[in-house]
C-alpha positions in Angstrom: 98.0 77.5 90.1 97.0 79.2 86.9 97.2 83.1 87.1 96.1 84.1 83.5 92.2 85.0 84.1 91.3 88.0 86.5 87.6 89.5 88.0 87.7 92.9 89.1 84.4 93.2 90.9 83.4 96.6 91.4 83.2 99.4 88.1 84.0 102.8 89.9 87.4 104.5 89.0 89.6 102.5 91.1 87.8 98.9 90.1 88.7 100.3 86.2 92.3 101.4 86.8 92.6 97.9 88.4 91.1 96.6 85.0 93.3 98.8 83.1 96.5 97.6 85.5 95.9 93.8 85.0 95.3 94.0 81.3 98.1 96.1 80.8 100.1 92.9 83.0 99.0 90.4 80.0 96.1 88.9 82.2 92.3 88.2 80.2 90.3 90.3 82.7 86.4 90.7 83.5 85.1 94.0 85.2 82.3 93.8 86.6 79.5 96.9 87.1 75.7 97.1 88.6 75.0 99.7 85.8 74.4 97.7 82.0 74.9 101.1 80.5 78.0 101.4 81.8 79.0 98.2 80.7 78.4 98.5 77.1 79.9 102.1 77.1 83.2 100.3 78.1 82.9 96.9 75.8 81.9 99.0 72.7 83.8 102.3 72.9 86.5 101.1 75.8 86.2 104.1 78.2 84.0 104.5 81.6 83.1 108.1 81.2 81.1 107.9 84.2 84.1 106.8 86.5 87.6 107.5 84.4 86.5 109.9 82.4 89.1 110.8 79.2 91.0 107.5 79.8 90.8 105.5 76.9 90.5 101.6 78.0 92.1 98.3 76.7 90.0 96.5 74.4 90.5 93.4 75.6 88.7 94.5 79.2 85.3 93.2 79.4 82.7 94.4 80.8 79.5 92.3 82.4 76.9 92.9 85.0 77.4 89.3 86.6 80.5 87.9 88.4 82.6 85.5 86.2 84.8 82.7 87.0 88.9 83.9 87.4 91.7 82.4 87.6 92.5 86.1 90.5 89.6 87.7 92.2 89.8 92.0 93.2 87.5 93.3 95.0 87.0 96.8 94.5 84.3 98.7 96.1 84.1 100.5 98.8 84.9 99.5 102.2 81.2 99.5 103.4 79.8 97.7 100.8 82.2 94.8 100.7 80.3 92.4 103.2 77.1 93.5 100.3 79.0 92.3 97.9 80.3 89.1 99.1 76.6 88.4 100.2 75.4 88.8 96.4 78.3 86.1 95.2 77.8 82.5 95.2 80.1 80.8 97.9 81.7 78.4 95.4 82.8 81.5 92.9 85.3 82.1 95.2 86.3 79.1 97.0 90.1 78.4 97.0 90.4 81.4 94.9 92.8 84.3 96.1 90.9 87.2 96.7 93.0 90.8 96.6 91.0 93.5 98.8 91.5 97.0 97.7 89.6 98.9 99.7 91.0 101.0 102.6 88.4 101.2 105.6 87.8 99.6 109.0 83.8 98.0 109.2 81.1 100.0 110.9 79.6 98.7 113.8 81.8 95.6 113.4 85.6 97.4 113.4 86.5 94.6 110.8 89.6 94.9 108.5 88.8 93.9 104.9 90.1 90.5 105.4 88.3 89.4 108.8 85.2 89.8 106.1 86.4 88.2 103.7 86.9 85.5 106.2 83.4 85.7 107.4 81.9 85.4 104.5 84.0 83.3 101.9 86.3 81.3 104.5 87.6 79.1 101.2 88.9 82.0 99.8 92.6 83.1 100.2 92.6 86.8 101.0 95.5 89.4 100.2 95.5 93.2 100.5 96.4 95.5 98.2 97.6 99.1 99.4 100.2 101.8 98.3 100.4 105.6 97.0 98.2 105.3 93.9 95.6 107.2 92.3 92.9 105.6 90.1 93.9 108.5 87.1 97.8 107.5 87.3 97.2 103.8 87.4 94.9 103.8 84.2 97.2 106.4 82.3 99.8 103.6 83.0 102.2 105.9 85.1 104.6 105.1 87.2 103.0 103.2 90.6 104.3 101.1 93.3 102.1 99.6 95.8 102.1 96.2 98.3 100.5 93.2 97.7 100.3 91.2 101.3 99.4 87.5 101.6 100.1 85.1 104.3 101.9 82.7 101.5 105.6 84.1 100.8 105.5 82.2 97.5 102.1 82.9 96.4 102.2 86.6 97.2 105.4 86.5 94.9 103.5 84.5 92.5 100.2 87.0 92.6 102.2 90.2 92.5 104.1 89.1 89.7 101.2 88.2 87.7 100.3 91.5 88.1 103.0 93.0 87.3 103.3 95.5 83.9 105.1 97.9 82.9 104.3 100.8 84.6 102.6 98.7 87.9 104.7 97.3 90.3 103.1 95.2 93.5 105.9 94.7 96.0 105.1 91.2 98.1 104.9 91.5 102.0 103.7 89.2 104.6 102.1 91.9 107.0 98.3 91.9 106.2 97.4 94.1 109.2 99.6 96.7 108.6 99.1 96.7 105.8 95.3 96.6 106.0 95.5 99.6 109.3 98.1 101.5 107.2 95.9 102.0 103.9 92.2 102.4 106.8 93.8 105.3 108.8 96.1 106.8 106.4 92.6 108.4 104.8 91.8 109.4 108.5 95.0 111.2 108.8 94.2 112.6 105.3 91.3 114.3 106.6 92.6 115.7 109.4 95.6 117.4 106.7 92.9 118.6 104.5 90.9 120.5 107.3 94.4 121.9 108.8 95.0 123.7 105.0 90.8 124.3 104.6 91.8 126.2 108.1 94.6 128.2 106.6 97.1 127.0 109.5 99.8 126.7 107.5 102.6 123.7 106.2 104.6 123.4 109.3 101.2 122.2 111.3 100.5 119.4 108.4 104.0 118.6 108.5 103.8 117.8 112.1 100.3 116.2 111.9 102.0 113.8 109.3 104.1 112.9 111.6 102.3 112.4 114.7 100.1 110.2 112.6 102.5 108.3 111.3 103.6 107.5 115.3 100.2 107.0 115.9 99.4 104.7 113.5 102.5 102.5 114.8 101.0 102.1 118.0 97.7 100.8 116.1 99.3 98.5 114.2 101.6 97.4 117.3 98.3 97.0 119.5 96.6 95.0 116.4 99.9 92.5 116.2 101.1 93.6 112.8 104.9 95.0 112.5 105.5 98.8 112.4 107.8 97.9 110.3 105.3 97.5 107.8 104.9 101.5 107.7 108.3 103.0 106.3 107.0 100.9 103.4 104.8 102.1 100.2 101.6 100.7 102.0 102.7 103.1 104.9 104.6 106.4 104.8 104.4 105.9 101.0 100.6 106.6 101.1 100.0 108.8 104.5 102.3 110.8 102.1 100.6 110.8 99.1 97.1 110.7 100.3 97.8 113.7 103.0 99.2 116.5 100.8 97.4 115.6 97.2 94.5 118.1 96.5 93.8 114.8 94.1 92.9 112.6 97.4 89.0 112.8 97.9 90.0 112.4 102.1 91.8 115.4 101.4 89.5 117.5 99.7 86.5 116.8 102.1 88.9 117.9 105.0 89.6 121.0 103.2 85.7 121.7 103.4 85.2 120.9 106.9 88.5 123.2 107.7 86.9 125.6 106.0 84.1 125.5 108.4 81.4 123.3 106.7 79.6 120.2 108.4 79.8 117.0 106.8 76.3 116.7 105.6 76.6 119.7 103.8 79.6 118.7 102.3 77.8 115.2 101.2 74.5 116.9 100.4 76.4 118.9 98.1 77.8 116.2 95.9 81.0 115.6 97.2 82.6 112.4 95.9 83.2 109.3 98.4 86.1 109.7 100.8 86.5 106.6 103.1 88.1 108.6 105.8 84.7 109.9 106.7 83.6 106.5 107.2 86.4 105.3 109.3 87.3 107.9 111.7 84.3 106.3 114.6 85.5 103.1 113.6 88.8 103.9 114.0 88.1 105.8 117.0 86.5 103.2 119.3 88.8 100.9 117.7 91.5 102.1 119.3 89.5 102.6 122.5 88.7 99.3 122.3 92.4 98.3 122.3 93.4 101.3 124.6 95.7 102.9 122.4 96.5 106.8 122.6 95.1 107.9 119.7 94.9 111.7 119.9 94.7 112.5 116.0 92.0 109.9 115.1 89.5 111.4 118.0 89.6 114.8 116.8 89.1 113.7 113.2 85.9 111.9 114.6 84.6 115.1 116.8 85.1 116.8 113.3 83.5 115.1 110.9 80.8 114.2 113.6 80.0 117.8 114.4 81.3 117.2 118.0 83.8 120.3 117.5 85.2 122.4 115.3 88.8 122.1 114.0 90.0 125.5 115.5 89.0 123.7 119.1 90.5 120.4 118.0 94.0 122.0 117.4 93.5 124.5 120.6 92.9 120.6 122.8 95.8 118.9 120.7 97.7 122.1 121.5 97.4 121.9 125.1 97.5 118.4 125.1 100.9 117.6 128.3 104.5 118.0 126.6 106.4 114.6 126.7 109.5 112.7 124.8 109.1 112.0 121.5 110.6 108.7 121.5 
């Protein structure tokens, strides 16, 4: 199959560094935005001031308002609107087509993964995930990034990834989609949770620990879901909880530093706060796990939190109290 053409859908700051990542690979690439204006900005002066702002842009990155035929398909808005999206698109467009999701967030109200929508709604597709410690500025800038690429198909995850492979981005094949997929969802969960313990001034040895219960946490999700914890001493796993929960550059993490600090999450919104998936996810999560019965201790108090349930000083008092037992 020919790998030369590629369709970012989506024109906020992670669908451009995707642009950016896959041009920079050699590929032709479309990007495709709701806003004209947008588009133009980037076809004649090659920068999306709106979403990159500063980064200078590949000229050979264009820009339209309407999905195009590819060779690769990326989605590349946010979790939520995904099922929107793929509604809007016409059924063929993506039929037999691999399809990378590069969002990170669980459905509401249907606890979906990326890929179980992507199945619903273009079953000809072939899906992959995307996920890995990456920010939308470094990948752009063409620094230095590792992430995982995960497909069902050994050989044609090996084939995707290196097609979009360049100098500076490097997707590692796996075969674990729902690790991958739970990894990258809860990671921005966790995120929030090590945001609001530093918002609360409690100090590096409590996000340090809260790292690592996540991480353990996380395992048992994955576990329950029939993905390999394997998956998670990878890039898509403890490489991102990392990067994502100690970054003042993670938007998970800076909205948990406000509600630390003691505001409620619709001020924090109301106030212009940029999108952080976590926010999102956290009920999902939460009566996800319920749902499979899994022990998740971290995820429910992130929920309480960002739903106004409790504040984080009571959340650490209960997580503090909660009964002592082996680690392993």
């Amino acid at each position: 199959m020919a790998l030369e053409t590629v369709s970012v859908l989506g024109g906020g700051a992670w669908g451009t560094a995707l642009a950016q990542a896959a041009a920079m690979a050699g590929r032709s690439v479309s990007l495709m935005l709701r806003n004209a204006g947008q588009a133009a900005e980037i076809n004649e002066r090659h920068v999306n001031s709106t979403a990159l702002p500063g980064q200078e842009l590949l000229p050979s990155i264009l820009a339209t308002t309407e999905a195009e035929a590819a060779d690769i398909f990326i989605l590349a808005v946010p979790a939520q609107a995904t099922r929107t999206l793929l509604t809007s698109l016409d059924p063929e467009l993506l039929k037999g087509k691999p399809v990378i999701l590069s969002a990170k967030g669980l459905e509401t109200g249907t606890l979906a993964r990326q890929s179980e929508i992507l199945a619903d709604m273009a079953p000809a597709s072939f899906g992959y995930v995307l996920s890995g410690p990456s920010f939308a500025g470094d990948v752009a800038a063409g620094r230095p990034t590792a992430v995982t690429l995960a497909g069902d198909d050994a050989n044609a995850t090996s084939d995707l990834a290196a097609a979009l492979a360049g100098p500076s981005f490097r997707p590692y094949a796996a075969d674990d989609r729902i690790g991958v997929e739970i990894a990258g969802a809860l990671k921005n969960v966790y995120a929030l949770a090590c945001g609001a313990v530093d918002g609360a001034q409690l100090g590096a040895s409590a996000r340090s620990a809260l790292i690592a219960r996540g991480y353990a946490e996380m395992a048992r999700m994955v576990s329950a879901l029939g993905g390999s914890a394997h998956t998670l001493t990878g890039l898509a796993g403890l490489g991102d909880l990392t990067l994502t929960c100690t970054s003042v550059q993670s938007r998970n993490y800076q909205f948990g530093m406000a509600l630390g600090a003691g505001r409620r999450t619709a001020d924090i919104l109301a106030s212009g706060a940029r999108l952080a998936e976590g926010v999102a996810t956290a009920p999902v999560a939460a009566a996800l796990a319920k749902s499979l019965d899994v022990d998740a201790p971290l995820i429910d108090a992130v929920d309480a939190v960002v739903a106004g349930r409790a504040d984080i000083a009571t959340v650490v008092a209960g997580l503090m109290s909660r009964p002592l037992k082996r680690e392993h």
